[in-house]
N, C-alpha and C positions, 0 to 999 in steps of 0.2 A: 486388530487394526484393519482400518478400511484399505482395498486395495489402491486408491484414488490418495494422493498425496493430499494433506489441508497445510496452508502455510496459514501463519499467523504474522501481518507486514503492520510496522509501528511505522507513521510517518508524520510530521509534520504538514497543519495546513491551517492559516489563517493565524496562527500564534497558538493554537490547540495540538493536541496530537490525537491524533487517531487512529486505532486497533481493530482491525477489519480480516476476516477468514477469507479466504480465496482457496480453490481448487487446481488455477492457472496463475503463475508468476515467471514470469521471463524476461530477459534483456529486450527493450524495443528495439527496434529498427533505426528509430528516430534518438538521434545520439544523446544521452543523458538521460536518458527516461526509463524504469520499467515499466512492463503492462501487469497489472492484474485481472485476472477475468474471474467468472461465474464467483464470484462473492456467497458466501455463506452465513446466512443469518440464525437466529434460532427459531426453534418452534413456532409458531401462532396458540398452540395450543396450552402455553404454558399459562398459568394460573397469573402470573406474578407478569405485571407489563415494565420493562428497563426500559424510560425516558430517552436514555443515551442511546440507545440503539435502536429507537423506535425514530428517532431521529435522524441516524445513520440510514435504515432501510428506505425513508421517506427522500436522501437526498443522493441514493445511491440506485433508487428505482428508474428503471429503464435503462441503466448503465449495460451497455455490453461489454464494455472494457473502458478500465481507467490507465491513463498514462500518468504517475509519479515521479518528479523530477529525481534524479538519484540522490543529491545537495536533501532530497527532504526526511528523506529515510533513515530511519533512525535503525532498526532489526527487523531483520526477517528469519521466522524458525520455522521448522519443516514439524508439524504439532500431532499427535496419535488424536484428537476430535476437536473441532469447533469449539468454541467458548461462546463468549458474553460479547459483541463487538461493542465498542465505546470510544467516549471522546473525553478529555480531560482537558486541564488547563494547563499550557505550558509555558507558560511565562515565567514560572518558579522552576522552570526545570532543566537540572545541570547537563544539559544535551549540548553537545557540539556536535555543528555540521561535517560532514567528513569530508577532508579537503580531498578537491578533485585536479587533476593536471588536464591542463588543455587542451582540446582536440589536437589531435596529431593536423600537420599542411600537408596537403594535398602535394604530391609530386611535382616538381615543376616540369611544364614540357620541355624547356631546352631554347636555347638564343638561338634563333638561325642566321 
């Protein structure tokens, strides 16, 4: 096993779902979101070209980091190597969003 963690993050987007490798997965800063960074594709050298992920590399080029609302996420697994990233159709698919509680209020300062 590599010493470099690879996650494999399922998430919703545009009505599709999409399976993408990343290296970096973290809580954002920016409340409801994680970041995923340094994304993981497969080979170029591979014989055999996957439409869906050629797809993916083409809309996820130049990305330095993606912000995914945490509402789109569907799993995240912490994976022993890379796979195939892809996208599917999710409109058939029995996924629920996972309910979220609302930002905590801010403290109030106090009546003077």
């Amino acid at each position: 096993m590599s010493s470099q963690p690879i996650y494999k993050v399922i998430f919703h987007n545009g009505g599709q779902v999409y399976e993408v490798f990343a290296r970096q997965i973290y809580q954002s800063d920016m409340w409801g979101f994680v970041e995923i960074e340094e994304l993981v594709f497969g080979e170029r050298s591979q014989i055999l070209v996957d439409p869906g992920e050629e797809k993916l590399k083409n809309e996820f080029s130049g990305v330095k980091r993606s912000y995914i609302p945490l509402q789109s996420i569907v799993r995240i697994d912490e994976v022993d190597k890379e796979g195939a990233a892809r996208i599917s159709e999710g409109g058939s698919a029995k996924i629920a969003a996972f309910p979220l509680t609302p930002q905590p209020a801010a403290p109030s300062q106090g009546d003077d």
